[in-house]
N, C-alpha and C positions, 0 to 999 in steps of 0.2 A: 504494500500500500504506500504511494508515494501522496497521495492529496487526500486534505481532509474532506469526510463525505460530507457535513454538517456546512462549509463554508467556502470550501474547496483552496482554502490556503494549503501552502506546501508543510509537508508533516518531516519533525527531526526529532532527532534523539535526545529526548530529556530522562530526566530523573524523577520518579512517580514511585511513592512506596516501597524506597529503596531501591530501586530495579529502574534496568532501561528499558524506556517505552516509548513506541513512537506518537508524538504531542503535535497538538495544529501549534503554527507559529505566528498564528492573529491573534495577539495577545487580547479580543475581546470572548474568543474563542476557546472553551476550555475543554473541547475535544481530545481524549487519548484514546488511542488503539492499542486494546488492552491483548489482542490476539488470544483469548481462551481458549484451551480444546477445544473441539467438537467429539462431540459424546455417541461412541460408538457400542454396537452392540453385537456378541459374538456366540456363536453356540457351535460348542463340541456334541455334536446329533449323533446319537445312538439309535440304531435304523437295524430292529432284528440282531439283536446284539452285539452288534459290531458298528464302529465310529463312520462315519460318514466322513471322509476327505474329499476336497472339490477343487478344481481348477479351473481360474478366472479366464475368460476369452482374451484378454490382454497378458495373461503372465504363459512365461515360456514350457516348453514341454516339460512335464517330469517336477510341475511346481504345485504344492498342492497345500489347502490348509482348512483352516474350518472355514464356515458360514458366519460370512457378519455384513453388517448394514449399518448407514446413518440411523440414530434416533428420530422420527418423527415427531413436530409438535404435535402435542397432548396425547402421546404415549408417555406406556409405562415402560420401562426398561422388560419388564417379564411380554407387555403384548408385544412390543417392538421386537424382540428376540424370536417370540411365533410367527409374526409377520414375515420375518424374512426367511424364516425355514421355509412356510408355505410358497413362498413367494419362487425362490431358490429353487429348491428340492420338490414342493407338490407336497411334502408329506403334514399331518396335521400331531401338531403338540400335543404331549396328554402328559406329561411335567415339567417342570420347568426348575431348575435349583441353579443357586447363583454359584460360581466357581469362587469371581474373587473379580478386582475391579484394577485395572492395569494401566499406568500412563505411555502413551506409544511417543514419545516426543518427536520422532522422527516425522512422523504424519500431525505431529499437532492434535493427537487425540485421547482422549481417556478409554479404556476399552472395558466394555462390563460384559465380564464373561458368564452362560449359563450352558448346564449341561441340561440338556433336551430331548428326554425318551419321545419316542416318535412313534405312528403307524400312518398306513398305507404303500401306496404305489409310487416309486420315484419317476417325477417326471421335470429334466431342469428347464431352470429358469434363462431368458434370454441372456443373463452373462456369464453363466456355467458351461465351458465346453465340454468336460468329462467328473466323474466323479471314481473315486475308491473307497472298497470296503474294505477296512486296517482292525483285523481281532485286536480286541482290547489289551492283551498281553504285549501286543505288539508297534502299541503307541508310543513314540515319544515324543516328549515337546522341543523347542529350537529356542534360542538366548535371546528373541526377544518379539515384541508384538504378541499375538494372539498365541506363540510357540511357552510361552510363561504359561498361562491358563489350560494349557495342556500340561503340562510338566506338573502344575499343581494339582490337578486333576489326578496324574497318573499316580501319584504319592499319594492321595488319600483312599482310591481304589485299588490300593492292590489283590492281584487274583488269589485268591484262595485254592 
C-alpha cells in the first residue's frame, strides 16, 4: 500500500505502538495501515478413515496439503471450516474439533485449524486438481503453515 485510502496522501513509515506502521503523511489525516492477518480456516478431513490431502490447481505436481479457505463475514470459524470442505471436496461435516490456531506470517495470516470427520461422495471443487488418501499412521506434518496443525494433530492421535 503506497496511498492512503481515506485521503489519498502518500503513506510512510512511522512509529504506532511501538512498531513500524505505515501512516498517511496529511498530518490532518490520522490514517494507519495496520496490515492485520486475515483469518484463515483449515481442516485436516478425515474421509472413511483416512486424511484427505489435496492439490491446488496453481501448486506444482506432487504438492499436497489440507483444505482451507478465507473466513467469510458472519461466519463462524466451525461453519467457515464446513463451508469449505463442502465446497472443496463435496463431502458434508458431521464434527468439527479445533486442532489449534497458527500465525502463517509469511501469507499475513492466522490459521485456525479443525479436524473434520466427514461423509459422503468426493467430488472436487473448481480449485482442487487431485486429491490423496494418506492412512493416519502415515501422516506427517511440514515446519510450517497448515504443516504445524498436522504435526499437532499427529501427536495427540497416536495409533493404538
Amino acid at each position: 500500500m503506497k496511498f492512503c485510502p481515506m485521503c489519498k496522501s502518500d503513506l510512510a513509515e512511522g512509529k504506532v505502538d511501538s512498531r513500524k506502521r505505515l501512516c498517511c503523511t496529511n498530518t490532518e489525516c490520522d490514517f494507519v495501515f495496520w496490515d492485520n492477518p486475515t483469518p484463515v480456516v483449515a481442516a485436516l478431513v478425515e474421509h472413511e478413515n483416512r486424511i484427505i490431502m489435496a492439490r491446488n490447481r496453481a501448486w506444482p505436481a506432487g504438492i499436497y496439503s489440507v483444505i482451507t479457505g478465507f473466513l467469510e463475514k458472519g461466519e463462524t470459524p466451525e461453519s467457515g471450516v464446513i463451508r469449505e470442505v463442502a465446497e472443496e471436496l463435496g463431502l458434508t461435516g458431521l464434527s468439527v474439533d479445533l486442532i489449534g490456531v497458527y500465525a502463517f506470517e509469511q501469507m499475513n495470516q492466522i490459521i485456525i485449524a479443525y479436524h473434520v470427520k466427514t461423509e459422503g461422495n468426493i467430488v472436487l471443487g473448481e480449485e482442487l486438481v487431485e486429491i490423496k488418501k494418506v492412512e493416519k499412521n502415515r501422516l506427517k506434518g511440514w515446519s510450517f503453515g497448515t504443516g504445524l496443525a498436522v504435526t499437532d494433530w499427529v501427536k495427540k492421535h497416536p495409533l493404538k
